[in-house]
Structures are given as structure tokens and as C-alpha cells.
MOPAC internal coordinates of N, CA, C and O (Angstrom, degrees):
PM7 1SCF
backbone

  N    0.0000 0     0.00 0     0.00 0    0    0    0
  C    1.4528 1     0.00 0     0.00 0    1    0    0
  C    1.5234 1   108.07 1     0.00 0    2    1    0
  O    1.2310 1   116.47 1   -47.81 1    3    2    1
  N    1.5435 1   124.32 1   132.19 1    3    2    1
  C    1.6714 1   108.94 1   179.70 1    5    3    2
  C    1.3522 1    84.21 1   -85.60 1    6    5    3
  O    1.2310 1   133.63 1   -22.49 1    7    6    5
  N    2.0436 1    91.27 1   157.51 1    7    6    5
  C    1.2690 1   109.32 1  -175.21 1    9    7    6
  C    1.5879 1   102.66 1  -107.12 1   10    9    7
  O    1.2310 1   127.12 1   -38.28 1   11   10    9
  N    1.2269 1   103.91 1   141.72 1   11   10    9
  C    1.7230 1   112.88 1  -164.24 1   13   11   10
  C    1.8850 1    93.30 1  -117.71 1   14   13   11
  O    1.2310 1   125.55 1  -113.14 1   15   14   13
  N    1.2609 1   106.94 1    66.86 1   15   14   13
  C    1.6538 1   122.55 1  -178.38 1   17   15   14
  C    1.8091 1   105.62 1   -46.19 1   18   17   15
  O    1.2310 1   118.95 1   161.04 1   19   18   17
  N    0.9039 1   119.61 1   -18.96 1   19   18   17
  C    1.7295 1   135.54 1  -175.12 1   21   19   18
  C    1.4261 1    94.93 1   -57.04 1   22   21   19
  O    1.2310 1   123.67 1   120.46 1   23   22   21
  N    1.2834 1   110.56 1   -59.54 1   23   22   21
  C    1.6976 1   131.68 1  -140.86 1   25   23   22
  C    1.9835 1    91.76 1   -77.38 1   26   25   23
  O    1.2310 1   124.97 1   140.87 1   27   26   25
  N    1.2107 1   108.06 1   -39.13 1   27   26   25
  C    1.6697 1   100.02 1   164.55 1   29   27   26
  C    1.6873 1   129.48 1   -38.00 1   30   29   27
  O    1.2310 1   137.43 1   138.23 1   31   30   29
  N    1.8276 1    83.83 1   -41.77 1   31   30   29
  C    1.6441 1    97.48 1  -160.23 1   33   31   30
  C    1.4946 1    98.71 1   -62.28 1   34   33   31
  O    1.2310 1   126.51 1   148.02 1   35   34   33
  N    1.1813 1   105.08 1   -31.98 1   35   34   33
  C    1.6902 1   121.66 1  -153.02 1   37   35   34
  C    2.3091 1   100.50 1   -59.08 1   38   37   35
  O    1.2310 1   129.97 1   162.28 1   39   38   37
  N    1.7695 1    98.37 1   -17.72 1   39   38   37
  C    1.2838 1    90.47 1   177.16 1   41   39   38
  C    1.9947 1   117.27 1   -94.70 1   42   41   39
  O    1.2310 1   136.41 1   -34.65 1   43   42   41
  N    1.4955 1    85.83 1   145.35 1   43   42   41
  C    1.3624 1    88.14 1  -173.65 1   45   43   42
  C    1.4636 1   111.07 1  -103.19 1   46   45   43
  O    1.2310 1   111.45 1   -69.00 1   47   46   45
  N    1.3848 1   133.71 1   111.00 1   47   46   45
  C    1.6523 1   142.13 1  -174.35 1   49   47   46
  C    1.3939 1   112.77 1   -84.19 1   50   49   47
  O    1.2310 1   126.77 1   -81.46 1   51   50   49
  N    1.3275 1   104.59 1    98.54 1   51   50   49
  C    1.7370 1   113.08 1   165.19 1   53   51   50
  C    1.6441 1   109.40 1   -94.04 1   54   53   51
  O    1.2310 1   127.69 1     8.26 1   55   54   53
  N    1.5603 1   102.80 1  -171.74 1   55   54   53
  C    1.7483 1   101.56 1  -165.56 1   57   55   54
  C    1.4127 1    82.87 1   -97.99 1   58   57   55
  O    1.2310 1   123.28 1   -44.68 1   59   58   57
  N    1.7784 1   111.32 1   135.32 1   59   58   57
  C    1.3316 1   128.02 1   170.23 1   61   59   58
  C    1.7420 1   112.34 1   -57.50 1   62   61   59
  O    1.2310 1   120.38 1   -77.58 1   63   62   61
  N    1.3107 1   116.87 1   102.42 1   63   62   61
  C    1.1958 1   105.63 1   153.14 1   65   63   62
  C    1.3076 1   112.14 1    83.39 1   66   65   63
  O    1.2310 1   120.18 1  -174.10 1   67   66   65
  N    1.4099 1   117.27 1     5.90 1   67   66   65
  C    2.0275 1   131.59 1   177.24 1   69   67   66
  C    1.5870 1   101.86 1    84.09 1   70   69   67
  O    1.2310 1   125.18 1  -159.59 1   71   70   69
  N    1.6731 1   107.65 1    20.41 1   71   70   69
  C    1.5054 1   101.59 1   170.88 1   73   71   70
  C    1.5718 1   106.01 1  -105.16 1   74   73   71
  O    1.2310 1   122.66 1   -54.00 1   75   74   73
  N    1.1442 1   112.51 1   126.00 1   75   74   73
  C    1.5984 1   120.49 1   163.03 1   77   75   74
  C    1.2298 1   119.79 1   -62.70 1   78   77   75
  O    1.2310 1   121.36 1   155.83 1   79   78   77
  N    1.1154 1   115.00 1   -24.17 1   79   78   77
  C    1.5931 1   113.59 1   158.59 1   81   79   78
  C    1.2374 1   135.00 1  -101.38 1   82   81   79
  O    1.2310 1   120.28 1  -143.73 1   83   82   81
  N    1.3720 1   117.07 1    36.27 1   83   82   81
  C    1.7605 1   138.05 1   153.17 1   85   83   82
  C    1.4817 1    95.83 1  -142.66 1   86   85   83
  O    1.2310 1   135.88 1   -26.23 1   87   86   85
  N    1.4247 1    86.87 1   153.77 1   87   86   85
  C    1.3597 1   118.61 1   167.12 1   89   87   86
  C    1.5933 1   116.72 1  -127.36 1   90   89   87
  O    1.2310 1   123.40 1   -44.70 1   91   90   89
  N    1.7171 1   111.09 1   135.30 1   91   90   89
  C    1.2797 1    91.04 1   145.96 1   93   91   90
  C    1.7230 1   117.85 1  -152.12 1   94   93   91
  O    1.2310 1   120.05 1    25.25 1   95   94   93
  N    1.1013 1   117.50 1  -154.75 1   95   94   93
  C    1.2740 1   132.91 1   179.45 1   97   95   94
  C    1.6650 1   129.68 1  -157.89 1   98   97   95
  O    1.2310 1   117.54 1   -56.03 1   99   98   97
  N    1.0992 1   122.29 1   123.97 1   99   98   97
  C    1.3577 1   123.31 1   160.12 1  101   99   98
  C    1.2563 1   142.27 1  -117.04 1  102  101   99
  O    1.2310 1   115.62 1   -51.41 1  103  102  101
  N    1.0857 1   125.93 1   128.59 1  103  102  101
  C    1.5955 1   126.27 1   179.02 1  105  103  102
  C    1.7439 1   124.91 1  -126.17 1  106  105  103
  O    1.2310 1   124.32 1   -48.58 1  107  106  105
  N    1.4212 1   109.32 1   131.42 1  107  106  105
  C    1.3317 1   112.63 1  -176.15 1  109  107  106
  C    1.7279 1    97.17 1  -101.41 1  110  109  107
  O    1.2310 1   132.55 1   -15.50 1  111  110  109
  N    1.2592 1    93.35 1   164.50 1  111  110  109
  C    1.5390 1   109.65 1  -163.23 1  113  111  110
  C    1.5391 1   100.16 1  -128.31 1  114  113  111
  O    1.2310 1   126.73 1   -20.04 1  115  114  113
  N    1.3704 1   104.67 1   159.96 1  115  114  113
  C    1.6828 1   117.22 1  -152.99 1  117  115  114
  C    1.5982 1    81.05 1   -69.14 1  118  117  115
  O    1.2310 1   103.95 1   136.79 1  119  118  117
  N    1.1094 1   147.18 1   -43.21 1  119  118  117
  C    1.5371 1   118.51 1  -153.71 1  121  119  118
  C    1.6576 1   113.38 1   -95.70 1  122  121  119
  O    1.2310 1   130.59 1  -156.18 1  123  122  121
  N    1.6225 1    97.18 1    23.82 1  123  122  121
  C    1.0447 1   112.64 1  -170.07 1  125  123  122
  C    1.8452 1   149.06 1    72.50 1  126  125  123
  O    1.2310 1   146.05 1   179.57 1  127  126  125
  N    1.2335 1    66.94 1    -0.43 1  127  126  125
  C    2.1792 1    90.71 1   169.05 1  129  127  126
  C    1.7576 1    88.28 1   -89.15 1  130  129  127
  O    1.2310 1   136.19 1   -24.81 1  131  130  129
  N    1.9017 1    86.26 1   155.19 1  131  130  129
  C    1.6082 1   115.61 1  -170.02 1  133  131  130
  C    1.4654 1   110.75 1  -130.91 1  134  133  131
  O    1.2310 1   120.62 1   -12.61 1  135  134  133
  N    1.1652 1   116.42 1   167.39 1  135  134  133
  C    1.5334 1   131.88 1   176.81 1  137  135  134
  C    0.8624 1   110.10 1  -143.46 1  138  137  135
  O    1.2310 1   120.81 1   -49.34 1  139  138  137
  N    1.7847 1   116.05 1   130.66 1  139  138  137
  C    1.7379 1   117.02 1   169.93 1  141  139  138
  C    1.2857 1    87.15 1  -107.32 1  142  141  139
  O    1.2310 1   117.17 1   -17.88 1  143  142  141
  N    1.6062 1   122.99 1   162.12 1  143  142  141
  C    1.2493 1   126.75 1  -177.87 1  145  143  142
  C    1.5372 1   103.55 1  -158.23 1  146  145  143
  O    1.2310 1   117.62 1   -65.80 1  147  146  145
  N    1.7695 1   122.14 1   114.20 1  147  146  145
  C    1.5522 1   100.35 1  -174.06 1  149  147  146
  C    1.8998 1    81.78 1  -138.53 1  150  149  147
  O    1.2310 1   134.92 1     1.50 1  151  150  149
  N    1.5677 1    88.75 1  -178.50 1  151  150  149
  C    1.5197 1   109.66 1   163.52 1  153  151  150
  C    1.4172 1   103.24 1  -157.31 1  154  153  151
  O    1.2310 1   127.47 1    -1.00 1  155  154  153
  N    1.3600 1   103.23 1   179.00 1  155  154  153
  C    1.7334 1   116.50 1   174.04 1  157  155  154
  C    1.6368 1   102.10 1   115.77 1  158  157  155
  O    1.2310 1   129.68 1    -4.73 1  159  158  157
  N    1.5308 1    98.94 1   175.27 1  159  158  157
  C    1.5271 1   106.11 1   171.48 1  161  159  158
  C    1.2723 1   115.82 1   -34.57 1  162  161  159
  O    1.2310 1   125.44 1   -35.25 1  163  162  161
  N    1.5899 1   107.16 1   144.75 1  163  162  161
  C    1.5254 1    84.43 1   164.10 1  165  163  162
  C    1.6033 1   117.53 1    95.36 1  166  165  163
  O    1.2310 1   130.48 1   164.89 1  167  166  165
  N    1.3504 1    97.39 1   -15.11 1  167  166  165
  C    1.7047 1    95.70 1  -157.21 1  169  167  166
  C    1.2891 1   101.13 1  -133.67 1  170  169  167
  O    1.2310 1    97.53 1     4.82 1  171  170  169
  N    1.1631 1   157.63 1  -175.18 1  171  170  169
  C    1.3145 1   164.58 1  -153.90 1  173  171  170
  C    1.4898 1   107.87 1  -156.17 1  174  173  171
  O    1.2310 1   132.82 1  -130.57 1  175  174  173
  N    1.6509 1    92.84 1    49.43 1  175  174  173
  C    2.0392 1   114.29 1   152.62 1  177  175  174
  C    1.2208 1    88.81 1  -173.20 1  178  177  175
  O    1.2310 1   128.17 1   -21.89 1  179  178  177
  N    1.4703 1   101.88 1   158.11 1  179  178  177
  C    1.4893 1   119.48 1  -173.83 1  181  179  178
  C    1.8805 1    95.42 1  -120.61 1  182  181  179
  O    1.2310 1   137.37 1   -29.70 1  183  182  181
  N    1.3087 1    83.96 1   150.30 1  183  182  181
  C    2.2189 1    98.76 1  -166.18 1  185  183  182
  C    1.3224 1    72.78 1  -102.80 1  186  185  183
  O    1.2310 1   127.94 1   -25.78 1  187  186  185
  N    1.8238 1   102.32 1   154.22 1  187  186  185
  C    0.9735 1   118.29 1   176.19 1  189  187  186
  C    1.9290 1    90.36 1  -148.71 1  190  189  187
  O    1.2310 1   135.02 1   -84.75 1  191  190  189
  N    1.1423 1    88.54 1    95.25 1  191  190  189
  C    2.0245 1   110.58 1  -166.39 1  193  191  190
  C    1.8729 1   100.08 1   -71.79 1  194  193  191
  O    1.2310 1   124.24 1   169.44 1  195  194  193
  N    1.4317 1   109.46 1   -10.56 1  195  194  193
  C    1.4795 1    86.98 1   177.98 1  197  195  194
  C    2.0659 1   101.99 1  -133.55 1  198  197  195
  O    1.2310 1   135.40 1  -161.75 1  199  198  197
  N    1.4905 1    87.81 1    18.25 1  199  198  197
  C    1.5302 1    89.80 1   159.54 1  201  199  198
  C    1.3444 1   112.90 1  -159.59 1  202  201  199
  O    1.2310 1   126.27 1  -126.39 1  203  202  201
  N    1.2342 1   105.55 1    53.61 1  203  202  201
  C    1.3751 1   122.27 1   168.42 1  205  203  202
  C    1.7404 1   120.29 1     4.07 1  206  205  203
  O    1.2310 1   121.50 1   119.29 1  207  206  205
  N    1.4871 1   114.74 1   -60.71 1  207  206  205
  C    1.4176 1   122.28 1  -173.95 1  209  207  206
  C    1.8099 1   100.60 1   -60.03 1  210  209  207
  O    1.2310 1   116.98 1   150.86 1  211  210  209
  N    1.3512 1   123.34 1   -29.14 1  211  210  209
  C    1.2692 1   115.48 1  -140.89 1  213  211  210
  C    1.8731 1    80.58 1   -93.40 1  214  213  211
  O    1.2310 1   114.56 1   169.02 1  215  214  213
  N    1.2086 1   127.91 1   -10.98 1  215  214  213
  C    1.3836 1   100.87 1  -154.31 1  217  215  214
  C    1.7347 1    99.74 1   -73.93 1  218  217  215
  O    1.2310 1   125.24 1    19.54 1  219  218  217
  N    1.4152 1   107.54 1  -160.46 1  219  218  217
  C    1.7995 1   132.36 1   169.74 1  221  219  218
  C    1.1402 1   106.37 1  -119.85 1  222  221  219
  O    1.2310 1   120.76 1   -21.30 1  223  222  221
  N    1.9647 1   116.15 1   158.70 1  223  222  221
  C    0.8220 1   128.01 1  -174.90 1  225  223  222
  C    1.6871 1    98.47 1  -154.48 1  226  225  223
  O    1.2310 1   125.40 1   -28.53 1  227  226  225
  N    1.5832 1   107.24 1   151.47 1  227  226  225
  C    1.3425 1   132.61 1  -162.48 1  229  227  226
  C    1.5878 1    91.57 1  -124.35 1  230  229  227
  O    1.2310 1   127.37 1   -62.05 1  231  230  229
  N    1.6531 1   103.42 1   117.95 1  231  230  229
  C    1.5212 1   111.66 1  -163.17 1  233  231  230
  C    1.4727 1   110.44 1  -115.11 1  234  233  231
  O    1.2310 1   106.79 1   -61.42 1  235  234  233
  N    0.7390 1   142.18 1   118.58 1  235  234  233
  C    1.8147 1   142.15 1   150.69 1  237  235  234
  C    1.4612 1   122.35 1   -78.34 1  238  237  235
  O    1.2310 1   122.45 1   -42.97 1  239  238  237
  N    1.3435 1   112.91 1   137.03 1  239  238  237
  C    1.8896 1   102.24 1  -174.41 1  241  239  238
  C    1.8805 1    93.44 1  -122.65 1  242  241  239
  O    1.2310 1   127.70 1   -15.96 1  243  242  241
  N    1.1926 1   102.79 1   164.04 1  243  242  241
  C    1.5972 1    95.46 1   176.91 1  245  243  242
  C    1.7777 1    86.76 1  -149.91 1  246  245  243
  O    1.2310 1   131.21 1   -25.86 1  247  246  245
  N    1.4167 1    95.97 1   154.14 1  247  246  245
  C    1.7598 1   116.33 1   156.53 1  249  247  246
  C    1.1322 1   103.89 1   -75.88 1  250  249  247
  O    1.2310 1   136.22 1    -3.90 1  251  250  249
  N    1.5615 1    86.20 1   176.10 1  251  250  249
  C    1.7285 1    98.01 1   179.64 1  253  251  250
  C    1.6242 1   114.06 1   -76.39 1  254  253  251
  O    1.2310 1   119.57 1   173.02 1  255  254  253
  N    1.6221 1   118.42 1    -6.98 1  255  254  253
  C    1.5822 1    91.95 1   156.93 1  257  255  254
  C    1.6970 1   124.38 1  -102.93 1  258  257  255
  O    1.2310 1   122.33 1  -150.79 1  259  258  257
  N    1.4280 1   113.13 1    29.21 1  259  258  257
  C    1.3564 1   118.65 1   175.46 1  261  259  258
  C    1.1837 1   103.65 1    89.60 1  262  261  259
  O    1.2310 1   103.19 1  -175.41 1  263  262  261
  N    1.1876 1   148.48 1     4.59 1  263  262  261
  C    1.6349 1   159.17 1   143.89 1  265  263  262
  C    1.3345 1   113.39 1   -22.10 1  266  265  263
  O    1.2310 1   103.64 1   -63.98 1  267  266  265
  N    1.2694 1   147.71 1   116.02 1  267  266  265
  C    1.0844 1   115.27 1   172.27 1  269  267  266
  C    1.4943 1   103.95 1   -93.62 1  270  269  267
  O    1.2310 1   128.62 1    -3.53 1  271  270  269
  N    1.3665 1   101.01 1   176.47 1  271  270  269
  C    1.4766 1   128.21 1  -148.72 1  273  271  270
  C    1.5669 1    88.48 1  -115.79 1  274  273  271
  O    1.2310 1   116.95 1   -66.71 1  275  274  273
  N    1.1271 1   123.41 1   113.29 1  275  274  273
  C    1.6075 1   130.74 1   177.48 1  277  275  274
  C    1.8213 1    99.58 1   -72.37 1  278  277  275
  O    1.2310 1   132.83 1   -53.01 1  279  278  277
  N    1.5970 1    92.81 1   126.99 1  279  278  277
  C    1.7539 1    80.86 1  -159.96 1  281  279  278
  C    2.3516 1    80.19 1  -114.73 1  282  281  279
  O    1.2310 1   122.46 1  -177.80 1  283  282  281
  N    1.5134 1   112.90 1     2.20 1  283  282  281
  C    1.5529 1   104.45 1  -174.29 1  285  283  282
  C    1.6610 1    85.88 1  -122.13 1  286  285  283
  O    1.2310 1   123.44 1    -3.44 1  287  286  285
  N    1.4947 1   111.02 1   176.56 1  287  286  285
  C    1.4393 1   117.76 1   174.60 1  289  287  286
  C    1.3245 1    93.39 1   -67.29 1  290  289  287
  O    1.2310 1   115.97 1   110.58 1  291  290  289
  N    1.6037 1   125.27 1   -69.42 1  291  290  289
  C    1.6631 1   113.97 1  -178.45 1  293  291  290
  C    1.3254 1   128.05 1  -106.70 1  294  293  291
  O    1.2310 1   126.51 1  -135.23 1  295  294  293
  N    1.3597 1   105.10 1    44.77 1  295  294  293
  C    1.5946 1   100.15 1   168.78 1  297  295  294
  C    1.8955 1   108.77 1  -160.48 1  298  297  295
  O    1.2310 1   118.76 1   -46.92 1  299  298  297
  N    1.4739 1   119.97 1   133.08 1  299  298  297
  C    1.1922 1   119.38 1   174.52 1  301  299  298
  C    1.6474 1   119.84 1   -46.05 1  302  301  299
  O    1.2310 1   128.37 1   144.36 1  303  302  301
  N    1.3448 1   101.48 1   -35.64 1  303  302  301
  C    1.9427 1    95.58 1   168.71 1  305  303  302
  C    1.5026 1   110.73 1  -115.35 1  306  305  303
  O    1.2310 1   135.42 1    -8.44 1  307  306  305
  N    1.3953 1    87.77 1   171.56 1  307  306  305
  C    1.8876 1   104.61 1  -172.61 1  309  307  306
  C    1.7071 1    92.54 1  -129.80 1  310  309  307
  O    1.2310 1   126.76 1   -49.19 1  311  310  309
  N    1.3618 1   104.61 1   130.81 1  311  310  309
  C    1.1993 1   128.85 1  -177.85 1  313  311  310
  C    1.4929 1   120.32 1   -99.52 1  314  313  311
  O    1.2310 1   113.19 1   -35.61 1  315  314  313
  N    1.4121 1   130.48 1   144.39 1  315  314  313
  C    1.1038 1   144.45 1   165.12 1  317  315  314
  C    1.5326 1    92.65 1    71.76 1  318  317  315
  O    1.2310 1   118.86 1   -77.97 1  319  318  317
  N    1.5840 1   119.79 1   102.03 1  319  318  317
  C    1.5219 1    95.75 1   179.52 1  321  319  318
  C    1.8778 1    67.31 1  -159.50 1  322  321  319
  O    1.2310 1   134.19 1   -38.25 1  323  322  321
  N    1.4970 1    90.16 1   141.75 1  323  322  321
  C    1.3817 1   112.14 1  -173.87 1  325  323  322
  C    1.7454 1   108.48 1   -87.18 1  326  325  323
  O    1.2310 1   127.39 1   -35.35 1  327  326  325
  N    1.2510 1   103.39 1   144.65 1  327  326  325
  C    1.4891 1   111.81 1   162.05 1  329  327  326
  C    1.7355 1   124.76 1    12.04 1  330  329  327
  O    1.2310 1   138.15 1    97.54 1  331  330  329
  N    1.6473 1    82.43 1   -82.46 1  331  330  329
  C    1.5710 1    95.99 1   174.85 1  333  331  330
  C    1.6824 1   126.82 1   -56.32 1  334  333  331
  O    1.2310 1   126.12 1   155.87 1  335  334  333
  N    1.5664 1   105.85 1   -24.13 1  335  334  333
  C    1.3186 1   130.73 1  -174.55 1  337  335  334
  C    1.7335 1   112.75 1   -65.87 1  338  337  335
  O    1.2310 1   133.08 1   124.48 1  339  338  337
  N    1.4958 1    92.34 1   -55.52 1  339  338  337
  C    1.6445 1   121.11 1   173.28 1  341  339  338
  C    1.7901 1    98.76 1   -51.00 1  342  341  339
  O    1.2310 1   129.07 1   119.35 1  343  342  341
  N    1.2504 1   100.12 1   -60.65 1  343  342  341
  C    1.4046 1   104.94 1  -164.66 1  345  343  342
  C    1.6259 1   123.26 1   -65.30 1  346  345  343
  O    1.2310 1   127.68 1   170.14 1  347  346  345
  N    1.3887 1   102.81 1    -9.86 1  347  346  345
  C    1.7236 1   108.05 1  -174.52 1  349  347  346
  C    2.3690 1    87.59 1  -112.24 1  350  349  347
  O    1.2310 1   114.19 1   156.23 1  351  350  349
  N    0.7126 1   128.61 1   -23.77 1  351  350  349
  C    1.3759 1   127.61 1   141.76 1  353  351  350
  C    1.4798 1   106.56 1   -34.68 1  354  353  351
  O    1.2310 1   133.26 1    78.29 1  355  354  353
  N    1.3132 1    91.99 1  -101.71 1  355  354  353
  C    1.2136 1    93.79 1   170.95 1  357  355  354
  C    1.9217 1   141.30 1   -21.84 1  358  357  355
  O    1.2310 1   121.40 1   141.17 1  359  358  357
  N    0.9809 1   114.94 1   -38.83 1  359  358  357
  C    1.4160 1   149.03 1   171.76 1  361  359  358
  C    1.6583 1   106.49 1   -70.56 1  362  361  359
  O    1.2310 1   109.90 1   124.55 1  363  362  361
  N    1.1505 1   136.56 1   -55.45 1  363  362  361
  C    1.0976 1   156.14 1   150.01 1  365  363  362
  C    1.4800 1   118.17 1   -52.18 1  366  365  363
  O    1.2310 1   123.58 1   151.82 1  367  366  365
  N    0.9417 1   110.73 1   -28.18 1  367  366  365
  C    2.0449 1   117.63 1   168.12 1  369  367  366
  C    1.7034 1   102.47 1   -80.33 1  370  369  367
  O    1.2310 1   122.19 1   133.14 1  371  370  369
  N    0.9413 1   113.41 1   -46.86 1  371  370  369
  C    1.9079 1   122.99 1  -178.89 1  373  371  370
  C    1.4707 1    83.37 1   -78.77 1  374  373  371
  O    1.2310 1   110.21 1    71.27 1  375  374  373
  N    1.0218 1   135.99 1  -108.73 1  375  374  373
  C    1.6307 1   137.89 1  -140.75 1  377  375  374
  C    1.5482 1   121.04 1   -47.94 1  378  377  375
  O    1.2310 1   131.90 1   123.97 1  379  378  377
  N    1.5839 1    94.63 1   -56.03 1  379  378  377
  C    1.6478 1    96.19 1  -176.31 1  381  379  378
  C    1.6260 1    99.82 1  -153.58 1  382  381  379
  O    1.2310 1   125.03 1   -84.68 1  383  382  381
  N    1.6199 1   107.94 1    95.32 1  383  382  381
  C    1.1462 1   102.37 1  -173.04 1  385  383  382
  C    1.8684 1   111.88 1   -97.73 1  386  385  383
  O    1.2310 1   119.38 1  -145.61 1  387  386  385
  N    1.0986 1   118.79 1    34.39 1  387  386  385
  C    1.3286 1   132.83 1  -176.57 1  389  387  386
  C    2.0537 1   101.71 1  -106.52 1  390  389  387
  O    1.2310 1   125.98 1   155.00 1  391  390  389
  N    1.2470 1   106.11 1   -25.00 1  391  390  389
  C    1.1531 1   125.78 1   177.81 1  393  391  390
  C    1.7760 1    92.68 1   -61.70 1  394  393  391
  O    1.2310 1   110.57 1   149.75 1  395  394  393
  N    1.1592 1   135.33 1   -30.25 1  395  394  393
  C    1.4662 1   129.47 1  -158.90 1  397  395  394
  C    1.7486 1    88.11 1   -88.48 1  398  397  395
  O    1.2310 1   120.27 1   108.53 1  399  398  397
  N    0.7558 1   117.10 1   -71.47 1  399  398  397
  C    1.6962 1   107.38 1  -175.04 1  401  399  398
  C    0.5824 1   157.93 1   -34.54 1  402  401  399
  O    1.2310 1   124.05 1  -143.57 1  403  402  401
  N    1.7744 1   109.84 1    36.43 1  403  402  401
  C    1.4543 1   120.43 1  -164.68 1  405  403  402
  C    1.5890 1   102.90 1   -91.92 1  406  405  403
  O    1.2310 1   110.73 1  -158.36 1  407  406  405
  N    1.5551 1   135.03 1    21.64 1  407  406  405
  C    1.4318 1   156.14 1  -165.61 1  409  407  406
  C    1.2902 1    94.86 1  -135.56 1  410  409  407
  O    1.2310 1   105.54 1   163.78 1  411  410  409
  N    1.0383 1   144.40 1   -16.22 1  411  410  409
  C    1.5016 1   142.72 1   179.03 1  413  411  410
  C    1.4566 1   108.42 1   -53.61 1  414  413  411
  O    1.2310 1   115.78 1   -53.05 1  415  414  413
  N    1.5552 1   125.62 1   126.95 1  415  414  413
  C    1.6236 1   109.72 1   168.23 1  417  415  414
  C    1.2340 1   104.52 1   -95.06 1  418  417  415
  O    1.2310 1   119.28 1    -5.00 1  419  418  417
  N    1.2941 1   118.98 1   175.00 1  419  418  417
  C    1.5418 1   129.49 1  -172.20 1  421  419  418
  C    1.4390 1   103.91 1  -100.50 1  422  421  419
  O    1.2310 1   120.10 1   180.00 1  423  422  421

């Protein structure tokens, strides 16, 4: 998949929930698919506040009716997934988000 590293920047990380120790961010995309994206205690990615690139992140994907999109065999999120990881997610939610459903049951 090319990685379109831009499309990361595009998220903006506030404190999850009035905790200073999570963060998160979400963004919906023109064809109407979304991304939750957090880290911190608590969460399944670890922040790394003085090297930003290095931390993890615990991702959720949704359709356009807020569904989420099972992104593990048994679980709606996938944990600890680096930068680049987020970003081809991400990349795959805008371009071809039918590509995620290989967890989909029939």
C-alpha cells in the first residue's frame, strides 16, 4: 500500500476524556468512513511525549453508518500499531475501505 505520511498529520490529539494521560483524535473522511485513534494509560498504545514518532496507537475504523469495522479476527480495535501502521489504516479508510473486511462475517 503507498504510504501517504501527510494524512497522519491531518489528526489532531486532544486529552482523552479530561485525562492527561490519554490522548486522542478523530477524523471522518469525505466518503464518509471515520477513525478513532488514541494512546495513554489505559489504552492499548503507549505515548511517548518526548518522541512523539516512536509512540503506539489503539485504532477503531467505522463505515459510514458508525459501524465499526472489525479491523482483528476478535476484536473491533487493533492495538499498539505504529505511526506508519495508523497511517496505511488510515489510507485504506479514504481509498478503499472494503479492503478492511477481511474480519467481516457473512
Amino acid at each position: 500500500m503507498c504510504m501517504d505520511n501527510a494524512i497522519f498529520n491531518e489528526l489532531t490529539f486532544t486529552p482523552h476524556r479530561g485525562s492527561n494521560a490519554c490522548i486522542q483524535a478523530n477524523k471522518k473522511f469525505d466518503n464518509g468512513y471515520s477513525i478513532s485513534v488514541v494512546s495513554g494509560e489505559g489504552m492499548y498504545g503507549n505515548i511517548n511525549f518526548d518522541k512523539f514518532n516512536e509512540s503506539t496507537f489503539e485504532v477503531a475504523a467505522f463505515d459510514t453508518n458508525s459501524n465499526f469495522i472489525r479491523l482483528t479476527e476478535f476484536d473491533d480495535v487493533i492495538g499498539h500499531q505504529t505511526k506508519n501502521q495508523v497511517t496505511n489504516i488510515m489510507t485504506a479508510l479514504r481509498d478503499d475501505p472494503e479492503s478492511l473486511r477481511v474480519y467481516e462475517s457473512d
